[in-house]
N, C-alpha and C positions, 0 to 999 in steps of 0.2 A: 504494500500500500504506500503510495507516495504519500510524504510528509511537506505539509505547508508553512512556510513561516510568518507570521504578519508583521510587517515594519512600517513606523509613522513617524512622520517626520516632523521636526519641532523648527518649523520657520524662522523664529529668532538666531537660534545657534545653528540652523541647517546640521544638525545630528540628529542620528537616528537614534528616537527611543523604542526600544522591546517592553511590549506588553508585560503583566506578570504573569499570562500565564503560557506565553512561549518561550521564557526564559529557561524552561526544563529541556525544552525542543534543542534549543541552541544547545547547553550543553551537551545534548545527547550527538547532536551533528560535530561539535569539536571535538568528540572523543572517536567517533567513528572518523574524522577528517585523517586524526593523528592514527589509526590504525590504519587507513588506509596508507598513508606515509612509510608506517614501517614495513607493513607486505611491500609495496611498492622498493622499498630498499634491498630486502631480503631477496626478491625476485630479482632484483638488477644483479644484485652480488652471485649470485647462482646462475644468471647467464652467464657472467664474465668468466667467472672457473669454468663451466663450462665450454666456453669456445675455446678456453686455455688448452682444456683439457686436451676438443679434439684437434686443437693444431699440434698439440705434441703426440699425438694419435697418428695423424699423418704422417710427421716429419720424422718421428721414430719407428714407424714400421712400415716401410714402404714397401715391404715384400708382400703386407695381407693385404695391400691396394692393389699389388701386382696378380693378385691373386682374381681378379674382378676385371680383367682385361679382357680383351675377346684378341684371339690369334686364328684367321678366317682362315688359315693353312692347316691347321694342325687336326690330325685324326678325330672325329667325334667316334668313334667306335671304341677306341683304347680304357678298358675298365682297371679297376684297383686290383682284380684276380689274373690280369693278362700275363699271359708264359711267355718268354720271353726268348727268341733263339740264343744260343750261348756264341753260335757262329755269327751271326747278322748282328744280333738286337735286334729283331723285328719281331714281331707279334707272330705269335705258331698259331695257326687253326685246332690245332689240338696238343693237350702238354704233351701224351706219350712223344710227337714229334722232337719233343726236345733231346734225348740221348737215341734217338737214333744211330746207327753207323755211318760214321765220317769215312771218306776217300779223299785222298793224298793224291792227284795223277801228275804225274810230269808231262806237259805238253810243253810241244818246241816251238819257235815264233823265227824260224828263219826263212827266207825268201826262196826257198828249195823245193816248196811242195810242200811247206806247214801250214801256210796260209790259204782262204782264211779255216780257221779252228772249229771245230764243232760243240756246241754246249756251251762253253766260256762264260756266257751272262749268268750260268746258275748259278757258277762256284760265288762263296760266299765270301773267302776269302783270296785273292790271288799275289805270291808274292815273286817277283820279277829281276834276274839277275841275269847275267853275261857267264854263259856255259861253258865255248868256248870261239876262241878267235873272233870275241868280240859280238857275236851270236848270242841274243837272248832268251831264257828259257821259261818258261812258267809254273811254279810249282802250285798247282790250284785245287785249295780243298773245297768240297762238295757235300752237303750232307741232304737229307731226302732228294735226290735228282731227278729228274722225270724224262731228259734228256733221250730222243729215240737216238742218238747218236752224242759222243764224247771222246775227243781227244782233237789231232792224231797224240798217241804215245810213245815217249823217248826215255833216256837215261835217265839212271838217277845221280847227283853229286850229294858228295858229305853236305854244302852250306844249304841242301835244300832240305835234306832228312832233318838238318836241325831246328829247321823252321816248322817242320811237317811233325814232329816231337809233339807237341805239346796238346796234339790237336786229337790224338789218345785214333788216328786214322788207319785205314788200310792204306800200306806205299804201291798204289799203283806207279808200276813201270818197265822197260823193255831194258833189264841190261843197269850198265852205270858202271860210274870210275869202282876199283877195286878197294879201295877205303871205306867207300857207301858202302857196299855189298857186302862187306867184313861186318861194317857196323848192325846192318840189318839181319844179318846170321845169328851175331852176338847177342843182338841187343833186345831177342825176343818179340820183335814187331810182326804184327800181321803186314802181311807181306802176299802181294800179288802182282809177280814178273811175266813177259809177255808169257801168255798159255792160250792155247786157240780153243778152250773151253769156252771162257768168257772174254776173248778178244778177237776180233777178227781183221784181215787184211782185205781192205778196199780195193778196187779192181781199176782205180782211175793211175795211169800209168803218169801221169803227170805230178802226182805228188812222191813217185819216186820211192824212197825208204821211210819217209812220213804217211804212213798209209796205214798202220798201223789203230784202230778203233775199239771203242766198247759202251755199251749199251747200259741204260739205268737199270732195265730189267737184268743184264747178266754179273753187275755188281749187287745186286740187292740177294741174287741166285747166291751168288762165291759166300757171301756171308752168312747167310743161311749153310749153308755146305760147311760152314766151317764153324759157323756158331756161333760167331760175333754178333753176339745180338745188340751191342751199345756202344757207343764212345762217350767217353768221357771228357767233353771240351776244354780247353784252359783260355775263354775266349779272351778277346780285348776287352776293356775297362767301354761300356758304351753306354751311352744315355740313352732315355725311354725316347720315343717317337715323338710325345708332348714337349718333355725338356728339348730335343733336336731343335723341334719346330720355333722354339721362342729362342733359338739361338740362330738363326736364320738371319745371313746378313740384312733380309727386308723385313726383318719380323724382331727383331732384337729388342730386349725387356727396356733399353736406357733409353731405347726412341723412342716407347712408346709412354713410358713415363717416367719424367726429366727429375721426378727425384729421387729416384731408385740411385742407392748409390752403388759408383763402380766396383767393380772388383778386381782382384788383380787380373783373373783371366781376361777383363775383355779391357785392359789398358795395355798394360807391360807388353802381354805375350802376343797380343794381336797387329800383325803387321795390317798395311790397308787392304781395303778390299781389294780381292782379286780375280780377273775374272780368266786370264792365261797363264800357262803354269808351261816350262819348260824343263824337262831334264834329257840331260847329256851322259850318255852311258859313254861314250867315246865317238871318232870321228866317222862312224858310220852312219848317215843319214837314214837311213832305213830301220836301224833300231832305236837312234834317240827319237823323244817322243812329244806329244803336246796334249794339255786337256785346254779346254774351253768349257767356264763356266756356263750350263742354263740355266736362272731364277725361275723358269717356269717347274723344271724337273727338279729342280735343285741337287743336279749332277753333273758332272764332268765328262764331255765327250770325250772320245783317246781319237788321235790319228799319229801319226809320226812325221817328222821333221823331213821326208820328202814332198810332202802334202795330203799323201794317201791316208782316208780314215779306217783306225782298225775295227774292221767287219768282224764277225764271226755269226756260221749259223746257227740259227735257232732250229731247232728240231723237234716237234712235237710229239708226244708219245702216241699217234695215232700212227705214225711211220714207224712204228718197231718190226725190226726185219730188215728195213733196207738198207742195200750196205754203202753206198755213199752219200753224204750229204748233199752234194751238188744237183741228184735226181730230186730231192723232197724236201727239202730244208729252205728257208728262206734268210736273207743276211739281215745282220739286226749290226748295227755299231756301238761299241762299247761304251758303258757312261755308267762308271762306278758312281756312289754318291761319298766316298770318301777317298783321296788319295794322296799317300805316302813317300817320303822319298827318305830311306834310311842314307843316309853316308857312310860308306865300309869300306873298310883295307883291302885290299883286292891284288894281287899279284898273280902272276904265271908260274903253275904247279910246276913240280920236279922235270915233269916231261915234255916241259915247254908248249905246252897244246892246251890242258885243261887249265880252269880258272881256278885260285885259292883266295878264299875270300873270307875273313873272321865274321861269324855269326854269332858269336858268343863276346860278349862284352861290351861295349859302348861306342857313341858315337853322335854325331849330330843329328839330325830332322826337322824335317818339316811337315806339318799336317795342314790340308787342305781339306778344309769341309764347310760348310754352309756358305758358301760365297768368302771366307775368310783366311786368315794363313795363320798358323801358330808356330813359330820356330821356339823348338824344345831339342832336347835327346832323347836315344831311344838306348835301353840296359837289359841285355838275358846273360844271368847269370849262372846260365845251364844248359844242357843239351833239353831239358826235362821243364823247365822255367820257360813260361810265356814271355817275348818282349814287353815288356813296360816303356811309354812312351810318355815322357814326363815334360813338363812345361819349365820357363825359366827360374821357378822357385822351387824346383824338386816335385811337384804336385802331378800325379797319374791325370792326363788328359782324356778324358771321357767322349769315345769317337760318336760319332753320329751311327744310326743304323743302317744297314744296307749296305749292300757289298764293297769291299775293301780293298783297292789296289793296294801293297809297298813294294818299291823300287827301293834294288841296293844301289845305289849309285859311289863308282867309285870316287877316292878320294881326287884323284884325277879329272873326276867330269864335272859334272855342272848342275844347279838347280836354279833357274831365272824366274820369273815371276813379277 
C-alpha cells in the first residue's frame, strides 16, 4: 500500500511544517531511506569483489576458457573410452585391433624397378635410410594391413633391424648384410625371409630383381602358422587427434585466445611456419627428397628433388590374387601427416659397398607436423628402447597421429626448410 505524506506550508518563513500526525510517517520513511542506503552499499560492495573475482577467474585460468573454444577441424567422434593405435595414434574401430601382429618389411626405393611400391600408405610407421651406394631403402612397419598387394621386398641391414626392434614385429625380408642375419638368428625375432609360401615373384620383367611381393592375406596366414598372435608396440610418444587438432598451425590455442599463456613448446622450440621441407640424403637427385605442406589435409606430400612425386599403389583387398600391381592397383602419392628427419653418422661399411650408420644413441632432428617445425634431438639407448624425440629443454615431443615418415639423414647432407 503506498504511503502518503501531507506537507503545509507556513508563508511567513516558507518552511515546511508536518502535521502531528505524519510525523510517525516520516520517521518511518527515514529509517526505511537509511536501510535502503545500506542494502544499497552492501550490494555495491559484493558486485565489486565480484567482478574482482571473475577477472582473476579469467586471467588465472585461461586453460578452462580454453576449454569453451570450438576447433571446427577437430574429430566430433573421439570419446573419453577411444583405443588408441600404439602405431599411428589414431583411433582403432575396435581395441582387440590394438596388439595385433606388426610387420617389419624392407622395401627398396631405387630407380631399378622398385618404383612405384605397393601398399606404402598403410605402413604406419616408415623409417628411410641410404642402403647402399647412396640408394635409399625403407624399413616400413605395418600393422592390420588390408593391402591386396605389399612390397617389392629387399634386404635386410643391422640400422634397420634396430629401428624395426622395438616395434615387438615380424622382419619381413629377402636376404640382408650378414651382421642383420647373425642378429636375427641370435636375437630370437620372428622372422620371415623370402619363402614363396607367403611371397610371391611378379611376372613384370621391368622391375627386374624388385619383383619380389606379398599379400595382407598371406602375412596374417604366416602368423597364424606360426602363432604370433600379438605385438607388443613401443610406439612414439603421440597426442590424441583432439590435442593434434588444436595444435594445428590454423587452429592453435594462442590465436585463438590471446590470453592463454605460452608455453615453452610453442615459443623456444617452434621454428616458423613451414610449409617446404627439404632433405638431402647426398648428391643424388632422385633420392633427396621434398614434402609440401596441405592445410586442407594437414599433411605433407613426398616427391623428390628431381621433381617426380613419390606414387605408390594402393591396392585394395578386393584384388587378392593378383600378382602385379600395375594390372589393378591405382597410384595414390604419399603424404605422411608427420615427418622426421633424424641426423646420423653414416659411413661406408668394411666392404666399401654397404652403408654403416649409428642407430643407437643420439643426435639432432627435426619434427615436422601440423604446419610447424620443432628442432629437438632424437636418443635410443638400445637395440630394445624406442627412439625418444625430445624438444630443446629435454621434454619427449608428442607426434601428431597418423603415419610417420623419419629420414636418417647423414651428417653430411642437409635438412632446409
Amino acid at each position: 500500500m503506498d504511503e502518503k505524506i501531507t506537507l503545509n506550508l507556513d508563508n511567513d518563513t516558507g518552511r515546511v511544517n508536518e502535521t502531528t500526525e505524519n510525523v510517525d510517517i516520516k520517521k518511518d520513511a527515514d529509517e526505511k531511506a537509511k536501510k535502503g542506503w545500506l542494502v544499497f552499499l552492501i550490494v555495491g560492495i559484493l558486485g565489486i569483489l565480484g567482478g574482482a573475482g571473475c577477472l582473476l577467474f579469467v586471467f588465472l585460468s585461461p586453460q578452462e576458457e580454453a576449454k569453451n573454444l570450438t576447433f571446427p577441424n577437430i574429430p566430433s567422434t573421439e570419446q573419453e573410452n577411444s583405443t588408441y593405435s600404439a602405431l599411428t595414434g589414431e583411433v582403432l574401430a575396435e581395441p582387440s585391433l590394438k596388439n595385433a601382429p606388426a610387420y617389419c618389411i624392407q622395401t627398396p626405393n631405387g630407380t631399378d624397378g622398385a618404383r612405384p611400391q605397393a601398399g606404402l600408405t598403410e605402413a604406419g610407421v616408415v623409417f628411410e635410410a641410404i642402403a647402399e651406394a647412396g640408394i635409399t631403402r625403407f624399413a616400413a612397419i605395418y600393422q592390420n594391413p588390408s593391402s591386396a598387394i605389399i612390397g617389392p621386398i629387399r634386404s635386410l641391414r643391422i640400422y634397420y633391424l634396430e629401428w624395426d626392434t622395438p616395434f615387438d614385429c615380424t622382419i619381413v625380408h629377402a636376404g640382408g648384410a650378414g651382421d642383420a642375419l647373425a642378429a636375427v638368428a641370435s636375437g630370437g625375432y620372428k622372422d620371415l625371409t623370402e619363402n614363396y609360401t607367403y611371397m610371391y615373384r611378379g611376372t613384370y620383367g621391368s622391375r627386374l630383381w624388385n619383383n619380389l611381393f606379398t599379400t595382407s592375406a598371406n602375412l596374417k596366414q604366416f602368423s597364424d602358422n606360426m602363432g604370433y598372435t600379438s605385438s607388443e608396440i613401443q610406439g612414439f610418444a603421440r597426442m590424441t587427434p583432439v590435442e593434434a587438432e588444436k595444435k594445428r598451425v590454423d587452429n592453435l590455442v594462442d590465436d585463438k585466445l590471446a590470453i592463454t599463456k605460452p608455453t615453452k613448446e610453442n615459443t623456444s622450440n617452434l621454428a616458423a611456419k613451414v610449409s617446404n621441407i627439404y632433405l638431402g640424403f647426398n648428391s643424388a637427385s632422385s633420392f633427396n627428397v621434398k614434402y609440401s605442406y596441405d592445410l586442407n589435409t594437414n599433411t605433407y606430400f613426398r616427391g623428390y628433388e628431381s621433381g617426380i612425386a613419390h606414387e605408390v599403389y594402393t591396392c585394395p583387398s578386393e584384388n587378392l590374387g593378383e600378382r602385379n600391381p600395375e594390372d589393378v592397383c591405382t597410384l595414390t602419392q604419399v603424404n605422411p601427416s608427420v615427418v622426421i628427419a633424424m641426423v646420423v653418422s653414416e659411413r661406408r661399411a668394411s666392404d666399401n659397398y654397404h652403408e654403416d650408420i649409428t642407430a643407437i644413441g643420439s643426435g639432432d632432428a627435426y619434427i615436422f607436423q601440423n604446419g610447424i617445425a620443432i628442432k629437438g634431438t632424437w636418443n635410443k639407448s638400445s637395440r630394445n628402447e624406442q627412439i625418444k624425440f625430445l624438444d630443446q629443454e629435454g621434454n619427449e615431443i608428442k607426434l601428431a597421429p597418423g603415419q610417420t615418415f623419419v629420414s636418417a639423414v647423414p651428417t653430411y647432407g642437409s635438412v632446409e626448410y
